[in-house]
N, C-alpha and C positions, 0 to 999 in steps of 0.2 A: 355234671352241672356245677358242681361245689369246685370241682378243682381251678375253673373255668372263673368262675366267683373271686377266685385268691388269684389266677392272673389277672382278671382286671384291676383289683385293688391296689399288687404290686406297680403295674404297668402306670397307675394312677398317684402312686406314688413316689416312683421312680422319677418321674415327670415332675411333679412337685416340689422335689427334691433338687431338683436343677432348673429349676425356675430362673431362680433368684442364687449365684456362686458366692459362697461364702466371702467376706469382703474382707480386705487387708488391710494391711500399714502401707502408707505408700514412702519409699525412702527421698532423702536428697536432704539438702541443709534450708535450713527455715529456722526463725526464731520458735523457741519452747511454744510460744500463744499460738502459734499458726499447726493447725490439724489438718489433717489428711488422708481419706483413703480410697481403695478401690472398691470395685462392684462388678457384676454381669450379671446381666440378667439377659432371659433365653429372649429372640428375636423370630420372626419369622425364617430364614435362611440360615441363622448364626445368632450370636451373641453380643449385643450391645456391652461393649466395657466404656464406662465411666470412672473419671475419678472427683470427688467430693472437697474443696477444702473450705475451711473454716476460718475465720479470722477472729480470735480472741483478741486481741493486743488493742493497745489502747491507742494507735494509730494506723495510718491506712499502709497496705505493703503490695507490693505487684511481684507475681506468684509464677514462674513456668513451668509448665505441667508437659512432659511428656510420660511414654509409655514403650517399653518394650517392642511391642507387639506394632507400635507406629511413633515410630522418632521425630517426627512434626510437634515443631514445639509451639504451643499456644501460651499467650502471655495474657492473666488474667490482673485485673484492678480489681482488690477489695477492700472497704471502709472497714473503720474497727466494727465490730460485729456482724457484719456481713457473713454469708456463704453461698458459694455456686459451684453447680456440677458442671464437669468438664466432659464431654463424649469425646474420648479417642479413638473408637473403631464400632462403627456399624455392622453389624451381621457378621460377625469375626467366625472362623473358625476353632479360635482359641477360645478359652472359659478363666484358663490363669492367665496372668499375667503382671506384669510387674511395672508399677508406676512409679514416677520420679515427678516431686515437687519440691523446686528450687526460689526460697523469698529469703532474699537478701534485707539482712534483718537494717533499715536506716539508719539508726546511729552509726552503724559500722561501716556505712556507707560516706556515712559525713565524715569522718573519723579518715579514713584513707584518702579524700578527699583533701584535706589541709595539708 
């Protein structure tokens, strides 16, 4: 009965454990203020990966996010202090995976411009 007791615990643990995958840096070029990372968290079938960005910067920057695991690039609009998560893969098979967020920092935009 005890040993029974220490697989459930594990088994309930184990689970726990993989809830929620440790979350990352997501790479690509962004200004310093602009933050970014990944996440999974377990789904019914698979694993939802998101990725998270942040808008510090003291003006608005439009941000595209893909991911590894699904090369569909979505293109986000955020005001200075703004954040939103990005779902790149519903019920993934995967748990890692590797995100890319690309915010073309404005000035430098204006700047190649002229």
């Amino acid at each position: 009965m005890r040993a029974l007791a220490v697989v459930v615990v594990s088994l309930v643990v184990l689970v726990a454990g993989t809830a929620v995958g440790q979350g990352g840096s997501a790479g690509g070029d962004r200004p310093d203020c602009v933050f970014a990372s990944s996440t999974s968290s377990l789904g019914v079938y698979g694993n939802n990966l998101a990725v998270s960005v942040q808008n510090r910067c003291a003006y608005a920057v439009t941000c595209r996010v893909s991911a590894d695991v699904n090369p569909a690039v979505t293109e986000i609009h955020l005001a200075p202090g703004a954040s939103q998560d990005v779902g790149v893969f519903r019920e993934s098979p995967a748990r890692v995976f590797v995100a890319t967020v690309t915010c073309p920092d404005p000035s430098a935009v204006r700047e190649r411009a002229r």
